[in-house]
KOLMARTOR-622834 format. One record per residue (C-alpha): x, y, z. Coordinates in pm, 1 decimal. Layout:
KOLMARTOR-622834
- east, north, up
- X, Y, Z
...
END
This chain:
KOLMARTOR-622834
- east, north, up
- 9176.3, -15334.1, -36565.3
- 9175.7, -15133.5, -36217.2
- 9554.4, -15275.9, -36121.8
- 9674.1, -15189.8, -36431.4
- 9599.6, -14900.5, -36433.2
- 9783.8, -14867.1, -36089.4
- 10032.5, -14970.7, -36243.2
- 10066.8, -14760.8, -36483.4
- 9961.5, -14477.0, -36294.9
- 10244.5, -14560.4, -36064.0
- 10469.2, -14545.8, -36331.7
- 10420.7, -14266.1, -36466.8
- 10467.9, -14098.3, -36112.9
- 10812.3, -14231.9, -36103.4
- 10897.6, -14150.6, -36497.2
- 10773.5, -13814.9, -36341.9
- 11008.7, -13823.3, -36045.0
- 11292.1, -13922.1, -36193.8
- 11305.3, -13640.5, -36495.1
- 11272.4, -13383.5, -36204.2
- 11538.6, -13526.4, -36046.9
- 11782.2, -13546.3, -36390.7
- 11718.6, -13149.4, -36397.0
- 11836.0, -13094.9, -36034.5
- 12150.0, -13332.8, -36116.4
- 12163.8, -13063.5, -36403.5
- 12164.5, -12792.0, -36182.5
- 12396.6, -12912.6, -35978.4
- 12642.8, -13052.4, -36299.2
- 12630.6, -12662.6, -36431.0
- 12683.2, -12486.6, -36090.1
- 12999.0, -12666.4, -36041.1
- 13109.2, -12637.4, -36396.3
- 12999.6, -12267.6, -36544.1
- 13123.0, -12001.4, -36367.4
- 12955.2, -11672.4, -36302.6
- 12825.1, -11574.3, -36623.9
- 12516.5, -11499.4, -36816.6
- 12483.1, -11900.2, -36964.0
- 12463.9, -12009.8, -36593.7
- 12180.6, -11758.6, -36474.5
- 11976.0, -11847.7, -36812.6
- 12038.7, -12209.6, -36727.2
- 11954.9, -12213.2, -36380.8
- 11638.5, -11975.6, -36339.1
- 11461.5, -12152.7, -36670.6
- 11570.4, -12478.9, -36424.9
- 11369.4, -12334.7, -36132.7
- 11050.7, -12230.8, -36414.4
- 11029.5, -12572.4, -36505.9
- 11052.0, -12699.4, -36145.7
- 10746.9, -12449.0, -36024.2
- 10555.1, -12573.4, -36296.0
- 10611.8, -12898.4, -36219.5
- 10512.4, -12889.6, -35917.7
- 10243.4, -12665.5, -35974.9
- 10092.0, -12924.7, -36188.7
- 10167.0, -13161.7, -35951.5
- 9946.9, -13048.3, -35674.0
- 9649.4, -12967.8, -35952.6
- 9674.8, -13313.7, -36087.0
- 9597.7, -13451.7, -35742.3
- 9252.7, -13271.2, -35758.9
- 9154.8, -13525.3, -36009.9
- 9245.5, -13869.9, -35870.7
- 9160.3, -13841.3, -35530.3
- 8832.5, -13721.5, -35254.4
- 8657.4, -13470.7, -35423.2
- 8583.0, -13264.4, -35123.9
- 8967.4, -13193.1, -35098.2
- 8996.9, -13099.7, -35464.4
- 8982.3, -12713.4, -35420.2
- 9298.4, -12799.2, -35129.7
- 9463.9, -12929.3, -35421.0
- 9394.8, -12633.3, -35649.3
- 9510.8, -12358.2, -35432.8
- 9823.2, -12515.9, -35367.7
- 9877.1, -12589.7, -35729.0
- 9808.7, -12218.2, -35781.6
- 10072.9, -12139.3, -35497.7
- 10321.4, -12236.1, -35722.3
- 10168.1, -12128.5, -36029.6
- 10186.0, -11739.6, -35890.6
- 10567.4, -11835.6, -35793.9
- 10633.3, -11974.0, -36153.0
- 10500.7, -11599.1, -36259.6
- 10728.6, -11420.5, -36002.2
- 11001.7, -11644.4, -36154.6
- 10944.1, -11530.0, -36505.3
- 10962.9, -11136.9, -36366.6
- 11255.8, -11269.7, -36184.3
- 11463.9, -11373.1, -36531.5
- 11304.0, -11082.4, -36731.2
- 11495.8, -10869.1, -36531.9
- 11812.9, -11070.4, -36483.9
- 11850.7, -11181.5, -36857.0
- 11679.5, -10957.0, -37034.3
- 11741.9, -10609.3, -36816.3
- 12064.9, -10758.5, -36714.2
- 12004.8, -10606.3, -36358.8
- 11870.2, -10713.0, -36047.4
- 11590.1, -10496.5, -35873.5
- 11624.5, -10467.9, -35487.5
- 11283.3, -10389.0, -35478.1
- 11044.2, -10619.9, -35749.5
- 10693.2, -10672.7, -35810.9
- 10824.7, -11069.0, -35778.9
- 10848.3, -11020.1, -35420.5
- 10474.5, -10964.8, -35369.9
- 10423.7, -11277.5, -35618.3
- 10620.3, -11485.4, -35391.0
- 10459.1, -11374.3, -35080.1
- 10129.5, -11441.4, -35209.9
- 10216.7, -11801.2, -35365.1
- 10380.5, -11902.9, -35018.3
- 10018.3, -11746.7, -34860.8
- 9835.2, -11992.3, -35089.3
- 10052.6, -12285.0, -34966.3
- 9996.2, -12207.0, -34608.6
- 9639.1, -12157.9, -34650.9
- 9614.4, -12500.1, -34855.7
- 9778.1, -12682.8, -34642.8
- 9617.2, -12547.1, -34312.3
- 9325.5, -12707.1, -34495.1
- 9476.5, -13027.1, -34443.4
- 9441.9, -13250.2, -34770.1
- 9510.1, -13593.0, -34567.4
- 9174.3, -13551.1, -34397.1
- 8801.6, -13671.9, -34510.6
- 8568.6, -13364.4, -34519.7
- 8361.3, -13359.1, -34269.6
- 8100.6, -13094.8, -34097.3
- 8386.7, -13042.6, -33861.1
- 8654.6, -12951.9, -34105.3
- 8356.7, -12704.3, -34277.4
- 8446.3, -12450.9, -33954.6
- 8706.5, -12317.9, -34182.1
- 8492.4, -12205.4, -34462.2
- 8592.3, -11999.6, -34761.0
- 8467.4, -11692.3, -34588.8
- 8746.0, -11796.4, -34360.5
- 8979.2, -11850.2, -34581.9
- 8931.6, -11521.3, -34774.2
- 8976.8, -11328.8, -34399.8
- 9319.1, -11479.2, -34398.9
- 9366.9, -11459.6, -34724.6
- 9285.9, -11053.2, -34695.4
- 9478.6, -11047.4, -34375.7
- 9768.7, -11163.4, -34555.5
- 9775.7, -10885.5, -34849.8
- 9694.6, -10620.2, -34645.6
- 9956.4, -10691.5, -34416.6
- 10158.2, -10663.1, -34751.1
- 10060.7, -10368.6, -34901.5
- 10078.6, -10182.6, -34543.9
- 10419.4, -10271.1, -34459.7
- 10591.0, -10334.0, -34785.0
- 10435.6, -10151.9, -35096.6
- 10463.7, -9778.7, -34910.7
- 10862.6, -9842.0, -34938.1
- 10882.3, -9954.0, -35278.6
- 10619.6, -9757.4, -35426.1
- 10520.2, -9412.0, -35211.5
- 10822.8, -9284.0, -35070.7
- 11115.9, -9605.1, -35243.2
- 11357.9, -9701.1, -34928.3
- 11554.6, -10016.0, -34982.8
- 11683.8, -10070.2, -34652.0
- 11303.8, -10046.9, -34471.9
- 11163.1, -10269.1, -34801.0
- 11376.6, -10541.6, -34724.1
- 11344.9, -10463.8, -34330.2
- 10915.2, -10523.4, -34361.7
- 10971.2, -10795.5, -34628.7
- 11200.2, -11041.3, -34445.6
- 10945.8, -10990.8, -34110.2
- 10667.9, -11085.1, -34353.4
- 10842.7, -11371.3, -34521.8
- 11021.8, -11498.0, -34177.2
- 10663.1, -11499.1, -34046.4
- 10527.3, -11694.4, -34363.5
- 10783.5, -11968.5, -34277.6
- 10704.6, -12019.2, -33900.8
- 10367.7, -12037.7, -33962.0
- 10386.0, -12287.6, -34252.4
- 10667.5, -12500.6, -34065.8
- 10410.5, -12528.5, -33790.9
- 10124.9, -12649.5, -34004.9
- 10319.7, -12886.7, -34180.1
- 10494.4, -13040.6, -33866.3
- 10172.8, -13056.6, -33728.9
- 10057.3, -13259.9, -34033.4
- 10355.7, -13497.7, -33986.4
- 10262.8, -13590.5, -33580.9
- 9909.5, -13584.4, -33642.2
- 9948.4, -13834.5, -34004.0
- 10031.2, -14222.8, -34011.7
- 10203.8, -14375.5, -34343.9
- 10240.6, -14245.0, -34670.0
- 10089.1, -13944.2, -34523.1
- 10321.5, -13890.4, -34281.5
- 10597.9, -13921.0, -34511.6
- 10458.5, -13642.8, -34736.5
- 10416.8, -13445.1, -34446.7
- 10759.1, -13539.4, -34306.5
- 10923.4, -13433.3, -34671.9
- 10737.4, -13096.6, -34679.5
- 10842.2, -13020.9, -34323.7
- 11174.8, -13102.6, -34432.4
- 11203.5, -12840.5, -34732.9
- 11007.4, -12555.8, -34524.5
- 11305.4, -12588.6, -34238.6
- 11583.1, -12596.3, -34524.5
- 11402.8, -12302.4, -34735.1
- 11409.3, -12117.0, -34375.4
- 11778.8, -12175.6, -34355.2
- 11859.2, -12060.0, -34703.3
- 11631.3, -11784.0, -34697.3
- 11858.2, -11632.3, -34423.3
- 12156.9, -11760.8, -34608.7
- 12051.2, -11563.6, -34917.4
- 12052.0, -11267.3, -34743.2
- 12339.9, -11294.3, -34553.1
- 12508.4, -11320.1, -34873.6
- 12267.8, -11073.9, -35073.2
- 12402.5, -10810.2, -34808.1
- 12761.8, -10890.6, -34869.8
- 12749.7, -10850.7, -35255.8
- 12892.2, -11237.1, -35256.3
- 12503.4, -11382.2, -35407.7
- 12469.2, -11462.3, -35736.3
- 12209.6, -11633.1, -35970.7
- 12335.5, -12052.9, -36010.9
- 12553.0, -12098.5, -35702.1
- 12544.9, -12302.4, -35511.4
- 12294.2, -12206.5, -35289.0
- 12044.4, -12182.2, -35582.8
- 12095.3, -12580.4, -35607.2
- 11904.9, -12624.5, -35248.6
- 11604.2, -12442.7, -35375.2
- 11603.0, -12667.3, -35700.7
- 11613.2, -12927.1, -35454.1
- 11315.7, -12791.3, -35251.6
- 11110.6, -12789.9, -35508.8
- 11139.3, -13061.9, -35704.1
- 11063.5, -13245.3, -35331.1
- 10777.5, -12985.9, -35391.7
- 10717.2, -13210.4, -35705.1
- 10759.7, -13584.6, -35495.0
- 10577.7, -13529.8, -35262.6
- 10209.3, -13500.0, -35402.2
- 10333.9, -13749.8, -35604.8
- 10361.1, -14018.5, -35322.0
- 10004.3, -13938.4, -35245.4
- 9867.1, -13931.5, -35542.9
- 9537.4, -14138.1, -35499.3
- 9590.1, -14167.8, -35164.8
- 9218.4, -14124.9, -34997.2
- 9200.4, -13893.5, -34705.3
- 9200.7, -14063.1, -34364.0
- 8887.5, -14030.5, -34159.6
- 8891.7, -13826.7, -33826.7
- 8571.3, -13876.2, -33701.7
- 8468.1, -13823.0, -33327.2
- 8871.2, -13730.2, -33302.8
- 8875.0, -13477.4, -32992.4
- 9199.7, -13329.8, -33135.8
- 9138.7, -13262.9, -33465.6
- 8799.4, -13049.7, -33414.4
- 8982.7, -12860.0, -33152.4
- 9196.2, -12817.9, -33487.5
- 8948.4, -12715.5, -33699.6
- 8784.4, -12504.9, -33423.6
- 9088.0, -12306.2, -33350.2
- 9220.4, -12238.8, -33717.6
- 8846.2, -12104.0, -33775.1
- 8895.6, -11867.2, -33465.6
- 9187.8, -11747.7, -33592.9
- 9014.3, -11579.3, -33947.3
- 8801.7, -11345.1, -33658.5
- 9133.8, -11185.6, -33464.0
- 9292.2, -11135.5, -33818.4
- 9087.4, -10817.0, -33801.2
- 9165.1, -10647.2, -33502.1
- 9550.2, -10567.8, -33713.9
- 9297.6, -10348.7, -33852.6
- 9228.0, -10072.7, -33636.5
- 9549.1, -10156.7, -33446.5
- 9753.0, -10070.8, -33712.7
- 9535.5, -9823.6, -33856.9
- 9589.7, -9616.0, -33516.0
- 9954.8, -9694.0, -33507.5
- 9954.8, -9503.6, -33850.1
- 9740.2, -9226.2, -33748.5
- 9961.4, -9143.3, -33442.0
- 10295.3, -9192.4, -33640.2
- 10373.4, -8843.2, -33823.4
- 10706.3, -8930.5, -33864.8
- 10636.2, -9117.1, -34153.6
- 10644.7, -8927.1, -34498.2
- 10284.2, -8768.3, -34594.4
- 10236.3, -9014.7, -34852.4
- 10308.5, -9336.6, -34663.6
- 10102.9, -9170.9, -34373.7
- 9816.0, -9105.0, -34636.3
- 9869.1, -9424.3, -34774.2
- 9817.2, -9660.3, -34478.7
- 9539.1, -9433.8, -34292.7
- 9318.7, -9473.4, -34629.1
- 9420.7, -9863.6, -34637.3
- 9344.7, -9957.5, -34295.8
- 9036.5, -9765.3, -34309.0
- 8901.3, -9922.0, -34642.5
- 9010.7, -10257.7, -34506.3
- 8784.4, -10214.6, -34186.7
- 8518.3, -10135.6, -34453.8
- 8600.9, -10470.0, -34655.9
- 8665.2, -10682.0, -34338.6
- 8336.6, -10586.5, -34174.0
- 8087.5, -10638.2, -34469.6
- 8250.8, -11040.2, -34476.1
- 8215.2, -11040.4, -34133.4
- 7849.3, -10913.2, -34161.8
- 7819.3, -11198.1, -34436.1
- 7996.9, -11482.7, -34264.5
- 7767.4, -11389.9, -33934.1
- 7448.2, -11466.0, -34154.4
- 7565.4, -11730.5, -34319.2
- 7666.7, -11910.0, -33954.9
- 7297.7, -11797.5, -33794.9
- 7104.6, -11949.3, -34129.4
- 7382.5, -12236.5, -34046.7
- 7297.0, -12273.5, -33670.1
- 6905.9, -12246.8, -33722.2
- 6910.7, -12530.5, -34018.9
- 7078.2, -12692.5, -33702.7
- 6857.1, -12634.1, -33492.4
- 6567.6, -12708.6, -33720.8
- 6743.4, -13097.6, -33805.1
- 6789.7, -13115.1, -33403.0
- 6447.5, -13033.4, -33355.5
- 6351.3, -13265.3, -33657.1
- 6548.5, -13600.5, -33483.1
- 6426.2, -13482.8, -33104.9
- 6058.5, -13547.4, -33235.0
- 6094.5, -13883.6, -33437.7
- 6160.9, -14221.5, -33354.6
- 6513.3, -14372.1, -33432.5
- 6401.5, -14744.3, -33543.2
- 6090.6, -14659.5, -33743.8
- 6138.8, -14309.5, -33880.8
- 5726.9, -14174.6, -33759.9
- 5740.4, -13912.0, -33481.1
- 5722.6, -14040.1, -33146.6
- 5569.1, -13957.9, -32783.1
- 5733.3, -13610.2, -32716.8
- 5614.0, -13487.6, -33054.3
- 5266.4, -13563.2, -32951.3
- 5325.0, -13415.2, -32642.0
- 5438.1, -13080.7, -32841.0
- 5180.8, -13031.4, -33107.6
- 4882.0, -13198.8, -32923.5
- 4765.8, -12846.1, -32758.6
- 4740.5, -12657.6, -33102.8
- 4562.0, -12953.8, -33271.2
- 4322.9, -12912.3, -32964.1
- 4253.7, -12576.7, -32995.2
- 4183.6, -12581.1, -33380.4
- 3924.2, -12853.4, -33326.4
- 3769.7, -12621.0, -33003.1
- 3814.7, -12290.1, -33244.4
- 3642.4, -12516.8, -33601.4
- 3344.5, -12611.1, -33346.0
- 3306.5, -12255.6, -33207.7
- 3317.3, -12130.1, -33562.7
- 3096.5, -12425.5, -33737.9
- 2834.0, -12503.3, -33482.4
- 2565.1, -12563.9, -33817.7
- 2452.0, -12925.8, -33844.3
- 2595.6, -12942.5, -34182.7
- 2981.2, -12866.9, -34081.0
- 3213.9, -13116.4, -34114.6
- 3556.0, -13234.7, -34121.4
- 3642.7, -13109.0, -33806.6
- 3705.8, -13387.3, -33577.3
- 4018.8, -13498.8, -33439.7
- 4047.4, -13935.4, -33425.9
- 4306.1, -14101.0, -33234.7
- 4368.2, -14426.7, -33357.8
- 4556.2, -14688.2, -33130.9
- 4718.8, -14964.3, -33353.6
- 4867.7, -15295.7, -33206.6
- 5060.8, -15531.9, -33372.8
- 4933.5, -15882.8, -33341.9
- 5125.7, -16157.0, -33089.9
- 5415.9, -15968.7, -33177.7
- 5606.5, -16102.1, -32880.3
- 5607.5, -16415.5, -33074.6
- 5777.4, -16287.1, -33353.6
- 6074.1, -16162.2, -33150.9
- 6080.4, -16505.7, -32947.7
- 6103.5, -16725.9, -33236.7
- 6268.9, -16489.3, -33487.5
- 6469.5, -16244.0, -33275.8
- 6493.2, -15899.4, -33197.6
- 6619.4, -15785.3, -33572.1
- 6389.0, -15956.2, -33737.0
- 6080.9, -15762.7, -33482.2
- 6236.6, -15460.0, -33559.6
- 6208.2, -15487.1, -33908.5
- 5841.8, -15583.4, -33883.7
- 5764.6, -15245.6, -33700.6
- 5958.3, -15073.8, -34001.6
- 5735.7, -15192.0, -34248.1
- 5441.6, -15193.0, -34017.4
- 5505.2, -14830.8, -33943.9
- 5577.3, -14759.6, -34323.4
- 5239.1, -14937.9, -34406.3
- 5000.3, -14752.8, -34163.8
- 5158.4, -14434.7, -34285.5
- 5126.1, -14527.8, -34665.0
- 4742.3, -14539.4, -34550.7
- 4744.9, -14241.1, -34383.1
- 4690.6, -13886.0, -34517.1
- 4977.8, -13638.1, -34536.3
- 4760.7, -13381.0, -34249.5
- 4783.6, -13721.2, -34028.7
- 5051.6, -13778.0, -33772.5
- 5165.9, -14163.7, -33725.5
- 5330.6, -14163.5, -33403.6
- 5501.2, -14471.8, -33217.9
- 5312.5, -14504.2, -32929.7
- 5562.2, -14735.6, -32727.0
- 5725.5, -15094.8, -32824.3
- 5502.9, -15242.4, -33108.8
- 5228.8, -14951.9, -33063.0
- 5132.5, -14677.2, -33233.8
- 4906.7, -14358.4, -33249.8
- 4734.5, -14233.1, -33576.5
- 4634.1, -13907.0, -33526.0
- 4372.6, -13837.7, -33836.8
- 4334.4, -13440.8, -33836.2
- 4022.1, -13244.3, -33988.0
- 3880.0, -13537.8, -34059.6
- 3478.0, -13629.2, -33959.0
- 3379.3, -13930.1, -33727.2
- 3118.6, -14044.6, -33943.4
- 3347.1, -14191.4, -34171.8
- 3664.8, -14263.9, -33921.1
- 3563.2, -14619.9, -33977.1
- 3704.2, -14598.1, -34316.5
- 4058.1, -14470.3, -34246.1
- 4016.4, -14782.2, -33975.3
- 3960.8, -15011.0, -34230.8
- 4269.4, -14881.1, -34479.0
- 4489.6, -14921.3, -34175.1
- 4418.6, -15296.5, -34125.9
- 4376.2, -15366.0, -34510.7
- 4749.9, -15220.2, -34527.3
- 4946.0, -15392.7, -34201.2
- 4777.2, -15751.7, -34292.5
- 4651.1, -15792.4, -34660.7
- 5042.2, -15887.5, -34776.9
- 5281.0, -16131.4, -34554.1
- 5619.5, -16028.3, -34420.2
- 5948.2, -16119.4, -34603.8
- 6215.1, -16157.3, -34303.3
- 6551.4, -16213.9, -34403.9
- 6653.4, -16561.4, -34323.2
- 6333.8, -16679.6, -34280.9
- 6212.7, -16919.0, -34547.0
- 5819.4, -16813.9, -34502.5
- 5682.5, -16502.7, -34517.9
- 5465.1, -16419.4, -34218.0
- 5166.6, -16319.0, -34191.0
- 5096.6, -16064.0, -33984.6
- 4791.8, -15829.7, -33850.9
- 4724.1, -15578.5, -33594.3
- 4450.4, -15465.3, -33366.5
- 4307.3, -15092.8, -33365.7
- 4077.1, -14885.4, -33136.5
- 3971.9, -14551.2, -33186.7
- 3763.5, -14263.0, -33055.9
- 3687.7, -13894.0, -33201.7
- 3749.8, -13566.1, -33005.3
- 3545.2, -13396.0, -32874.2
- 3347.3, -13664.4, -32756.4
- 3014.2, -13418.4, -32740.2
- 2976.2, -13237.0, -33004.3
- 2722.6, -12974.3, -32886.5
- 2978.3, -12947.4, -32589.7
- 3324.8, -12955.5, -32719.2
- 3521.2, -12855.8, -32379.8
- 3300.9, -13140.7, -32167.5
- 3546.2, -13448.4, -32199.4
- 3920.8, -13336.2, -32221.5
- 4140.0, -13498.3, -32500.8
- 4345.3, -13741.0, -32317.9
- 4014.1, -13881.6, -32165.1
- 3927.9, -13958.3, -32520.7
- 4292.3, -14129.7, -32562.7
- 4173.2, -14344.4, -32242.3
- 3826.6, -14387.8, -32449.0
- 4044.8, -14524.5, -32767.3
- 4294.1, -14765.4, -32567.5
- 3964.3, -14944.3, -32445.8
- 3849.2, -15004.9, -32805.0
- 4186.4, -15104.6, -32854.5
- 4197.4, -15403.5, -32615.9
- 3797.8, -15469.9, -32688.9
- 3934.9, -15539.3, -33084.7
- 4219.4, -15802.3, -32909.2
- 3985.2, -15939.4, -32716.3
- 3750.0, -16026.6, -32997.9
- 4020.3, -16211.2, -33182.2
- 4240.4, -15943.8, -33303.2
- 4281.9, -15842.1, -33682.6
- 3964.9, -15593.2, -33639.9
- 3897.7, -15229.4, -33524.1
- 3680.9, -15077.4, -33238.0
- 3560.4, -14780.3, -33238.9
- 3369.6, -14560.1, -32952.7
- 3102.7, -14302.8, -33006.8
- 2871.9, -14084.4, -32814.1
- 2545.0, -14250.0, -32832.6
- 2299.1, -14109.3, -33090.8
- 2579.4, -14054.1, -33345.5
- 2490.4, -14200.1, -33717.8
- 2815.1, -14356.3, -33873.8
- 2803.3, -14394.1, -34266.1
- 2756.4, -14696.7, -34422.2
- 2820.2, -14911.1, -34135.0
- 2589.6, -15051.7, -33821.1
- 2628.1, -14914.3, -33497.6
- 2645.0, -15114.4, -33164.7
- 2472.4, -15107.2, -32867.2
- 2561.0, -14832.1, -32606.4
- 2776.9, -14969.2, -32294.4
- 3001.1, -14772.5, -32023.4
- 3295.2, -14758.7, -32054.5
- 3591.1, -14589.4, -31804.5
- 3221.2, -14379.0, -31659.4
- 3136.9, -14294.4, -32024.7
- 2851.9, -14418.6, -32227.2
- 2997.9, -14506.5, -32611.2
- 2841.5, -14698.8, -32871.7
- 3055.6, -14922.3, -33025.8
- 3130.2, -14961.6, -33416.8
- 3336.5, -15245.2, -33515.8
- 3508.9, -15412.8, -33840.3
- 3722.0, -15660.9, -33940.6
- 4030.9, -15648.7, -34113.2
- 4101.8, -15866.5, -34441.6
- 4065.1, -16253.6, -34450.2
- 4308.5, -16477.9, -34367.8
- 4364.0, -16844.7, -34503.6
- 4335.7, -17123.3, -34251.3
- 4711.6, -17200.1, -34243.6
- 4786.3, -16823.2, -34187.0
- 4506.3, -16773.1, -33911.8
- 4624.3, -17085.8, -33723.9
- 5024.8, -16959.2, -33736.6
- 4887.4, -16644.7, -33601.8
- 4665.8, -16779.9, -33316.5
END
């Protein structure tokens, strides 16, 4: 079902292709054979309507079969030739229905904003995958240019057709503005073609083709326009027909075409980088030509009054996006920050925070247990402690002996995704260092820290292991120590927190040396634990501790003798 639909998808592109190409032959056939008259202007410009719209459609369309991040490129230049269809229509209103032709026309601001839409479409480049780099040039950005562009319009142009009507200085500003529209949108799209491979250079290569032809005939136009020798369906008018009917074929070719991926590609986020740099000097036309306009009093009152109160209004408009697009890229930069901050403090493999974010948020857990003590000192407080929890996977070097490296590191996944499953959400599971880790259990109370001990084991080793490519599941266990800070209750500051760590790594290799798949715990002596017996007192690293011990869940003989 999928090729045939390529196939018929393809064939409809070229049904498409070659009616556009019948009306240019048309074009062409009635240039050569109607002579000036009012037939070949009706003939011609409804030609060049149905062109636009063609291609106007043609760009849209390609919004809906391709990467959906690049759909609004597609739009806007669809709508680039949309607005030129409209200027088209004001065009032959005038010429067929006035029976004149204006040297000054509202068309000429609906072509310069259509041809704005195509450069700003295609300087989003549509043969690239979206990525954070290509976001730089945001619509914020876009609307700058977009700005930049129509003020630049209505301060150079509309004063002469509108304020004080001049012909000669009309045409003067508007060829500047539209000889700068086509450098800047032969650059882009020459830049697409060196930068593109396949049928996305060739689209590139077409479109770079028509800009530098439209430039020629633009100044052709003129030339001819000044010498009373231009007239609607000469000859001329037969290259535009073909421009944009190649306007039509070319989003055609790609039509479906995925965007290319320029990951990690040096060049293109220098791209990206500079075109979004180029939205903030827009601005400074601005006061630049706001003063030029200020100083000039040659200029009649009401073109004077006229571009003063623009420029002015335009600083207004230009600095409240500016003030927008500034908080938008500092809520931007601290989300940054925040995900940075996020990925600096947990471990890669496993996904639980690591050593430095123990290192960073040990001190405040510290002082909340010193400040809870200083506050609670009554008998009857509780749920105050803080109980470090050492957890060692079980002859784990075996696993990565026998089974590989992979397979070990998805053990610690699911070993780290089990302890935290039996953790609380105010605990921290941290990975201490290869297959170790630290459970930090906050406001919790050491009379029960057994219990936490006990959910820990009951989680790693009460189900076996599924590794791929292994037909067994394994069964593995772990080993745990613990200790509770502060280690004196009745003197919280007496025995600092990492000598309480020290305290809990010694339960830790007390539980392996037992037989593993069990938990040791240390207490001051004299402490009650809840339902549980409490060992004898012994020194350990200069401290006395009583010991509190359990084991983790049963094993069948066959399991117990693959683990040992």
């Amino acid at each position: 079902m999928c090729s045939w639909g390529i196939v018929r998808f393809r064939s409809s592109s070229r049904i498409w292709a070659v009616a556009i190409v019948c009306l240019v032959a048309a074009q062409i056939v009635v240039s050569v054979l109607l002579p000036k008259s009012f037939l070949l202007t009706a003939v011609t410009d409804s030609i060049a309507l149905v062109l636009m719209l063609s291609a106007a459609a043609a760009f849209a369309l390609n919004a809906f079969s391709g990467e959906r991040g690049v759909n609004l490129v597609w739009l806007l230049l669809g709508s680039g030739y949309l607005i030129e269809a409209g200027s088209q229509l004001l065009w032959m209103y005038w010429e067929l229905i006035r029976r004149e032709a204006p040297k000054m026309s509202l068309g000429d601001a609906g072509i310069f904003l259509a041809w704005t839409a195509l450069i700003l479409g295609f300087a989003m480049r549509p043969h690239v995958e979206p990525t954070k780099q290509r976001q730089r040039l945001g619509i914020l950005d876009l609307l700058i240019l977009l700005l930049t562009g129509v003020y630049l319009y209505a301060f150079l142009v509309i004063p002469w057709q509108y304020l004080s009507p001049e012909p000669h200085a009309y045409q003067s500003a508007y060829k500047f503005l539209a000889l700068a529209q086509d450098v800047i949108f032969l650059s882009i799209v020459t830049l697409g073609w060196r930068r593109s491979t396949g049928r996305w250079q060739q689209f590139y290569g077409l479109l770079t083709a028509i800009v530098a032809m439209d430039t020629v005939m633009e100044y052709v136009v003129d030339t001819l326009s000044e010498t009373g020798v231009y007239f609607s369906g000469g000859w001329y008018d037969t290259t535009t027909a073909i421009g944009i009917a190649a306007m039509t074929i070319a989003p055609l070719m790609v039509r479906g075409l995925e965007p290319v991926p320029e990951h990690d590609d040096p060049p293109s986020e220098r791209y990206w980088l500079w075109a979004s740099r180029l939205a903030a000097p827009a601005t400074l036309f601005l006061p630049l030509l706001a003063t030029w306009s200020f100083l000039d009093h040659s200029l009649p009152s009401s073109v004077w009054n006229f571009r003063v109160v623009l420029s002015l209004g335009s600083v207004l408009v230009f600095g409240f996006i500016a003030i927008v697009k500034q908080t938008s890229l500092e809520r931007e930069l601290a989300g940054a920050n925040r995900e940075l901050l996020e990925a600096s403090l947990t471990d890669l493999l496993t996904g639980v925070r690591n050593r430095r974010f123990f290192s960073t948020t040990i001190e405040a857990d510290i002082q909340h247990v010193m400040r809870s003590f200083g506050q609670n000192s009554g008998a009857g407080a509780h749920n105050r402690d803080l109980v470090f929890y050492l957890i060692d996977i079980d002859l784990f070097k075996k696993v990565n002996d026998e089974l590989g490296h992979q397979a070990g590191d998805r053990i610690l996944v699911e070993v780290a995704r089990r302890i935290s499953t039996a953790a609380r959400l105010s605990d921290a599971v941290v990975r201490w260092g290869g297959e170790e880790f630290l459970l930090i259990s906050r406001f919790t109370d050491r009379t029960e820290a057994h219990v936490l001990a006990a959910r820990v084991l009951e989680a790693v080793g009460s189900m076996p292991y599924e590794v791929e490519g292994n037909a067994t599941s394994l069964p593995i266990t772990c080993s745990l120590g613990w200790a509770a800070f502060p280690w004196f209750a009745a003197d919280p500051r007496l025995v600092p927190y990492d000598k309480v760590l020290a305290l809990a790594d010694h339960a830790l290799y007390q539980a392996k040396d037992a037989g593993r798949n069990r938990a040791v715990g240390f207490l001051s002596p004299g402490e009650a634990v809840r339902d549980i017996a409490v060992g004898p007192a012994i020194q350990v690293d200069g401290l006395r501790a009583a010991t509190v011990a359990i084991l983790g869940p049963p094993q069948s003989r066959a399991e117990a003798a693959s683990a040992h």
